[in-house]
N, C-alpha and C positions, 0 to 999 in steps of 0.2 A: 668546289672544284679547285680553285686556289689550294685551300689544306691540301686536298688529296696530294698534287701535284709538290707540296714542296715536303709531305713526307714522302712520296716516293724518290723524289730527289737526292733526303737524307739517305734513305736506303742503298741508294747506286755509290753515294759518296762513303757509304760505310763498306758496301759492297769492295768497292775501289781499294780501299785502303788496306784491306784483307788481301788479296788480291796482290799489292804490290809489299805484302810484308813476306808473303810465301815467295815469291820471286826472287824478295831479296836473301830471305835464310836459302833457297836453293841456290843459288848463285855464290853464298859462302859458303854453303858444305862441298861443293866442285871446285873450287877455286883451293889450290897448293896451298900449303899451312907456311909454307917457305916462301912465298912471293913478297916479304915483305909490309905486305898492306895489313893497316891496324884496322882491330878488331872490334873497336868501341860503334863500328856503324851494328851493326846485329841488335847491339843492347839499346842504342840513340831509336831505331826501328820496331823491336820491342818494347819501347817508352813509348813512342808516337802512336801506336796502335794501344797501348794499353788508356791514353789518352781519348782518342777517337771512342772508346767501350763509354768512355762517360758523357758522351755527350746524350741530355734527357731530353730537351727539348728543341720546338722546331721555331724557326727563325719567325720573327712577330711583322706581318706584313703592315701595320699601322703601329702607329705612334701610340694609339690610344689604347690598342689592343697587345693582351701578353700572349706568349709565347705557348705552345700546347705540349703537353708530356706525347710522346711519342716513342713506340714497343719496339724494336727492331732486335734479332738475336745478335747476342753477345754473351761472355761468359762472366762470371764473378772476378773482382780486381784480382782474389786472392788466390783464384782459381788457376790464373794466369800466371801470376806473380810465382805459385809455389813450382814453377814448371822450372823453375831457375837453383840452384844447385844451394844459394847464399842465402835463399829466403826459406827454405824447406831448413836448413842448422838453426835460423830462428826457432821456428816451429819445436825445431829439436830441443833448444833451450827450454822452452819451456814448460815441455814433457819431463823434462829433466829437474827442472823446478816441483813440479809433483810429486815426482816419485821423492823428493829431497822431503818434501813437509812432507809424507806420508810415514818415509822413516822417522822424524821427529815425531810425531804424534803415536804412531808404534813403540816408540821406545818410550817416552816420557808417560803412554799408558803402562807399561812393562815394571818403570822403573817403580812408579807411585802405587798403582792396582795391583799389582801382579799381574795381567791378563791386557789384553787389547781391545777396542770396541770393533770386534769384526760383523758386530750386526748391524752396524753403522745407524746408530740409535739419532742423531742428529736429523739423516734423513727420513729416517723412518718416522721421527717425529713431527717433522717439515710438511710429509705428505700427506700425515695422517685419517683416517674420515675421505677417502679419494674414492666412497661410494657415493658422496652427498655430490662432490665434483662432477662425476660421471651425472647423477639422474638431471643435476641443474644445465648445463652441459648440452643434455639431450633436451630441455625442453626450450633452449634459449636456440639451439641450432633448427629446432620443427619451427619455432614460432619465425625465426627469420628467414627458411628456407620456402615455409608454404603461406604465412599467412601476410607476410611481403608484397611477396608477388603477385599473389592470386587478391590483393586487395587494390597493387596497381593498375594488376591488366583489368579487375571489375570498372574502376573507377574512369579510366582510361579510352571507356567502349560505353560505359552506361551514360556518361552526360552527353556523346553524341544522341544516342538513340534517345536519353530525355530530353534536351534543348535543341536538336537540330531546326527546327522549325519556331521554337520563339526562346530565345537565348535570353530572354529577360531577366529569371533568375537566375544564370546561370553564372556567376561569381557567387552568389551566396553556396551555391552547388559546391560548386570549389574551397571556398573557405570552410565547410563543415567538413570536407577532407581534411583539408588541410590541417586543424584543430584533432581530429582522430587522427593523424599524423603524430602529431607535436604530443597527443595524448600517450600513444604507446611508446614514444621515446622516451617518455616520463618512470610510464612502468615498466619497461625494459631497464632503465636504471634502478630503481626501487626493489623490487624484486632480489636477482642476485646479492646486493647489499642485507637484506632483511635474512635472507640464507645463510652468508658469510656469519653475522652478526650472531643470528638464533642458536646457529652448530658449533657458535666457537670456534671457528676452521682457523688451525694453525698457519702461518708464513706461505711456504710452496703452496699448499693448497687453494688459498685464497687469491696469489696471483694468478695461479693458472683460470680460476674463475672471472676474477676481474679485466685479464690479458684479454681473455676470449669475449667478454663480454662488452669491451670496445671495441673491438676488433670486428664483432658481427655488429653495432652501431655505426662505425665507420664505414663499411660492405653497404648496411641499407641506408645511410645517406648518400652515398655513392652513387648505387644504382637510381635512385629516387629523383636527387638531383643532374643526374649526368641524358633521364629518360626525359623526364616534366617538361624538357623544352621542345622534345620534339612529341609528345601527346599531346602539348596543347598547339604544334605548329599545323600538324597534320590534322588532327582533332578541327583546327577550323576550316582548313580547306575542304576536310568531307564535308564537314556542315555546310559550307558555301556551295559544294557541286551539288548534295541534296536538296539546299534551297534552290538552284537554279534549275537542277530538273522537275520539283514541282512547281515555280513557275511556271516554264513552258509546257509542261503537263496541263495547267489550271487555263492558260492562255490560250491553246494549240484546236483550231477549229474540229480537227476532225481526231476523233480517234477509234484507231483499229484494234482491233484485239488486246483488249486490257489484258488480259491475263497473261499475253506472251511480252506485253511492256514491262508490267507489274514483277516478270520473272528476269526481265532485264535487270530495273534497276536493281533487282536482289541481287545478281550475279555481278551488276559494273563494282559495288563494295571489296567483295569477294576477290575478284581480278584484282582493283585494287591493293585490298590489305595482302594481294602475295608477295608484291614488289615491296624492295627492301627499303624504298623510299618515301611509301605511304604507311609503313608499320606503326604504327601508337604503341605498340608495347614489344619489346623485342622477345625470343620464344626463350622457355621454362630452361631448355639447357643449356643458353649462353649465360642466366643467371647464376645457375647450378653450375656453372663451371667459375663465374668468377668469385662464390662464395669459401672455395678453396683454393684457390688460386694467388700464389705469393705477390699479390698488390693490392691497393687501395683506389685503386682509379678503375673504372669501368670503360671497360669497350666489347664490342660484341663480338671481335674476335682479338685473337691476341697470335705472339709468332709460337708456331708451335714447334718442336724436335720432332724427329719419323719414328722414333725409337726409345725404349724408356733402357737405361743403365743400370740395373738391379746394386749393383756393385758398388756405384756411386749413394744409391740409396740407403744399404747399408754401410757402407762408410761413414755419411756424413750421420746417423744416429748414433752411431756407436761413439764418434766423435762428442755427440752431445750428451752421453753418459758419463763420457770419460771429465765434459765440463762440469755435470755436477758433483763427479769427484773429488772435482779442485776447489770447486766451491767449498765442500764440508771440509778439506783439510785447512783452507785460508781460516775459517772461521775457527776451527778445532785448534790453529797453531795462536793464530794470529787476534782474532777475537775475545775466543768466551775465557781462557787462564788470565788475561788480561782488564777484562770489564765487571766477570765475577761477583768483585767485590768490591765494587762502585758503589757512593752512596752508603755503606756502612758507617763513615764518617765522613768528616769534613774533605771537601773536595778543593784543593788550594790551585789557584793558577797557573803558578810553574807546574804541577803535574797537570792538572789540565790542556795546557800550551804542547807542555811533551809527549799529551795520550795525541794530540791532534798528530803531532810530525811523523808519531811512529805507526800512524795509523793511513799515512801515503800511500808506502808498501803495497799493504794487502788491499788497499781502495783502488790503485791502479790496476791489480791483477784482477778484482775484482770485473773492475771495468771490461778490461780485453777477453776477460772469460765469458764475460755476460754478450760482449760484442760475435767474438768468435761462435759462441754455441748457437744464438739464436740469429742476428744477422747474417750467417755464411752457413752455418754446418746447418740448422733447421730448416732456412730459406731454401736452400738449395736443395735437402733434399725433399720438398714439396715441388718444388720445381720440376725435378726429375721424376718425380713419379703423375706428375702433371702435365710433362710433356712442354711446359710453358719455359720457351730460351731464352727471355730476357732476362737474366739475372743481376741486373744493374739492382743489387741492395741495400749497396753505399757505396760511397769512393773512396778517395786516399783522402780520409780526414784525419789522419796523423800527420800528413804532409800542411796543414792549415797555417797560414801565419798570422787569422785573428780569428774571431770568436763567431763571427759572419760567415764564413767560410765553413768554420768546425759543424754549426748549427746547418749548414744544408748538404751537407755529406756524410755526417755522422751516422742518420737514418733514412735513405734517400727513401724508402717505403712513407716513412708518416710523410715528411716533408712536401712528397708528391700528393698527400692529400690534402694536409694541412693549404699546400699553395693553388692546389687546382678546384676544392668546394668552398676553401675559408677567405683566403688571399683576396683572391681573384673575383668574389662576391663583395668584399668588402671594398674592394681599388674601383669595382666600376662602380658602386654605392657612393664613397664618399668622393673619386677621383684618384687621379696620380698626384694634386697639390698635398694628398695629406695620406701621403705612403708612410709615413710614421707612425699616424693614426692606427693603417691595416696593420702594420708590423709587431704596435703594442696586442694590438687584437690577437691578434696570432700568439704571441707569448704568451698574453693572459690565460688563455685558453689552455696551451698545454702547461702552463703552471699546474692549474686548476687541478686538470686529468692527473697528472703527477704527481699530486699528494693528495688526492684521492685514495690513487692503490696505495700508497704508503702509509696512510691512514687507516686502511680498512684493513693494510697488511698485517699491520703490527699491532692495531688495536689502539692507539692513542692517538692525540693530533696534534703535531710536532711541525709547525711550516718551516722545517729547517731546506726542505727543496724547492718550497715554495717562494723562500727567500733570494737563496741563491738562484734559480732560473728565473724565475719572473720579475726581480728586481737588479738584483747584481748581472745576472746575465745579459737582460735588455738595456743596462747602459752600455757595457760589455761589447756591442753591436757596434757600436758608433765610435769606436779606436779601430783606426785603421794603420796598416801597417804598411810603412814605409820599404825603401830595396832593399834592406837587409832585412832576407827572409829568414834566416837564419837565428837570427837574435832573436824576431818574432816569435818565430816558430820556437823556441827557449823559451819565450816568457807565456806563449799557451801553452803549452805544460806544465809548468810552473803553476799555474792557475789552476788549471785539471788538478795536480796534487794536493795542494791545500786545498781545493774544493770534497773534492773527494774524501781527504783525512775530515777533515772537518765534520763532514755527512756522517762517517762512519764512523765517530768518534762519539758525535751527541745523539746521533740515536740509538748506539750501542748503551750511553751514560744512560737515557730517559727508559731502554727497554730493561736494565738493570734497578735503576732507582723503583720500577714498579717490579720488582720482586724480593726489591731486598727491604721496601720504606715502606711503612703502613698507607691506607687513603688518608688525604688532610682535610677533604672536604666529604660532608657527606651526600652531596650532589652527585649522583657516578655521572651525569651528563658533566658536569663543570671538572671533577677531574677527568674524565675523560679529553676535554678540548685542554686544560691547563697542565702544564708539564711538571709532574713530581720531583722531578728533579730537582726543581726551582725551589720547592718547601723543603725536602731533603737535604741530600748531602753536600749539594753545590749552595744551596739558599742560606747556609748554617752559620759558613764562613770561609770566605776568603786568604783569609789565614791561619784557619787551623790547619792539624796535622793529619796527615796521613800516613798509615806503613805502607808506603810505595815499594820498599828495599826485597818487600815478600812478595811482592805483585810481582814486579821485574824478575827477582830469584826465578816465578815461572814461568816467566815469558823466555 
């Protein structure tokens, strides 16, 4: 009751603030453009409402107790953001910036080939094999659409009707779930990986596999964990009302007409399981809808829109072609003239130190291209054609001024699951004395996941993300920044940069060293995990030479 009431609360105060932001833009479009009065309150009013859009979660009524993710409609930061004349010439810039590397790469195919790559051979190669994606795809979306659910709601309804009346065994019941649980999360991982591995699926292809395939892991510990508490809450209450009506059944001096008792107690269940408060398993299409539905947190209803935007739907796709546009020219200008011919010889530091810096650039665009397509222009439009109005997907993590801040705004989707199955299992496990504890957990974790796909992506095993997020990043947490946000905020960029060059400088080196250096070992497990690069060009020597003079010429 408590919850209910103080997210309806949140509601009326988001309500509110709505409310008093239309008041206030109507009150300045009437109002003389000549009366003197500055104009900065519209935009101060438009910040405060773009503010109130972020707020996720609802106030923690105990000390000991965190805080609950809570759906309320709202629209995307950027959504709002682009309604402003300043931030839409953004946008424009860097349309503009496309079309610029597009003519680079057109000309410098022109000048060298003769001809241009208009079969855009990059992507084509990316997606390659996107018949093996489709059938794996299809069998990983059946296995967690029917055989999820329909193994919760069995399990959920069968251990009353088997232990209602002598619960003895009935932990052991549970725990041989539980293990078929933990079992198929096992070959749910296994599986997709042995397909990636078998077909040789190139880059694009294998993340769209991998993406989706935590993504439906993340969906069925969700629902799994967010129902368990209330199947085994309600699960024992019916047990206790069926044992106490066969008590007084076994007690009860007189009895009349068994058969119209007997049709009682069938139907008290029945009445029972209609109300929404005795359900053990919530129904097939609250599932079915949050298996598509742009979040990671379960609830049985979510806020819906009256109306879907065809318009808005395709916009925001067509948006997401035009990002993997960008993508193949960053790579085609910025990349592959550049890394080529890595590894053919010695790889000396100074040029090493300088592939890092000038590989910032295309690491940061990389970034905002990867942020934009899939955080805002994909989110949204699932959203929209979902009818689902929360579009909180992230916040202003550009606005961060530490790395705490970056880390729960960047991706408000994983965050909110990572904080509401992982966190928050872990905080009441160990406590609030050892919130560092849960904190490492939580990085460790998505370390893990993160250079997993990166590993399966690219085919080798390079912990170069591993390194920097789960180690450089989690001290990273614990500098906090002082009133000048500004500065801050300078030096988490700063960090993003050489982060970023860094990333895409040595897995560009190691994904070149293995094309252009023979194997050194003949383990393909052990070169596999150990980095060719290291026996190659960069292993050779530190101060040999390179013709860097011809590399640059084509850059």
């Amino acid at each position: 009751m408590v919850d209910t009431l103080s997210e309806n609360s949140e509601k009326i105060q988001f309500e509110l603030e709505c409310l008093n932001r239309k008041i206030n833009q109507f009150l300045l479009e009437i109002k003389p453009k000549n009366d003197g009065q500055k104009s900065p309150t519209n935009g101060q009013n438009m910040w405060s409402s773009l503010n109130m859009t972020t707020k996720a979660y609802s106030t923690s009524n105990s000390k000991d107790s965190l805080p609950e993710r809570i759906f309320i409609k709202r629209n995307s930061l950027l959504t709002e953001m682009f309604k402003l004349n300043h931030i839409r010439t953004i946008r424009h810039i860097f349309i503009s910036i496309m079309i610029v590397l597009a003519l680079q790469v057109i000309y410098n195919d022109l000048t060298e080939k003769g001809t241009f790559d208009y079969n855009f051979d990059l992507i084509r190669w990316s997606f390659d094999k996107f018949n093996v994606v489709c059938y794996t795809w299809l069998y990983m979306i059946i296995s967690t659409t029917c055989l999820v659910y329909f193994a919760f709601h069995f399990w959920s309804n069968d251990r009353i009707k088997q232990f209602a009346h002598d619960p003895k065994n009935l932990f052991k019941y549970d725990l041989l779930w539980l293990s078929l649980y933990l079992v198929y999360l096992g070959i749910f991982l296994l599986l997709p990986c042995y397909t990636v591995i078998s077909n040789a699926l190139p880059v694009a292809s294998t993340l769209t596999i991998l993406l989706e395939q935590l993504r439906m892991l993340m969906k069925t510990h969700a629902f799994v964990r967010s129902n368990i508490t209330r199947a085994l809450e309600n699960g024992s209450k019916k047990m206790e009302a069926l044992r106490a009506r066969r008590h007084k059944k076994t007690n009860s001096l007189t009895i009349e007409k068994p058969d119209e008792s007997s049709s009682e107690d069938e139907q008290t269940p029945k009445k029972s399981a209609s109300n929404d408060d005795t359900k053990l398993c919530p129904d097939f299409s609250c599932y079915l809808y949050f298996l598509f539905a742009p979040t990671l947190v379960y609830r049985d209803n979510y806020p819906r829109n009256s109306r879907i935007r065809w318009k808005n739907v395709c916009s925001n796709f067509a948006q997401v072609l035009g990002a993997i546009l960008y993508t193949h020219y960053i790579f085609s200008r910025f990349c592959i003239p550049v890394f080529k011919h890595f590894n053919t010889d010695s790889v000396t530091l100074k040029m090493f130190i300088h592939s890092i810096l000038n590989c910032t650039l295309p690491g940061t665009l990389l970034l905002l291209v990867a942020f934009f397509a899939f955080l805002h222009c994909w989110l949204n439009a699932w959203a929209e054609m979902l009818r689902f109005s929360d579009r909180m997907f992230y916040k202003d993590w550009w606005n961060s001024t530490n790395f705490s801040n970056y880390y729960r705004t960047w991706n408000v989707v994983v965050h909110d699951w990572l904080y509401t199955y992982i966190y928050k299992d872990l905080f009441h496990l160990f406590g609030k004395e050892n919130k560092t504890l849960c904190q490492f957990g939580i990085f460790f974790l998505s370390a893990i996941f993160h250079e997993y796909i990166l590993t399966l992506a690219f085919g080798y095993f390079y912990p170069v993300m591993f390194l920097q997020f789960g180690a450089i990043g989690f001290l990273c947490l614990f500098i906090k920044s002082n009133k000048n946000e500004n500065f801050w905020n300078l030096i988490l960029w700063m960090g993003l940069l050489i982060g970023l060059g860094g990333q895409m400088c040595l897995y560009s080196i190691e994904w070149y060293a293995r094309q252009n250096c023979p194997q050194s070992f003949e383990s393909k497990i052990v070169d596999y995990l150990l980095p060719r690069s290291f026996t190659c060009g960069m292993g050779k020597s530190l101060n040999g030479t390179f013709h860097y003079d011809q590399i640059r010429s084509e850059f």
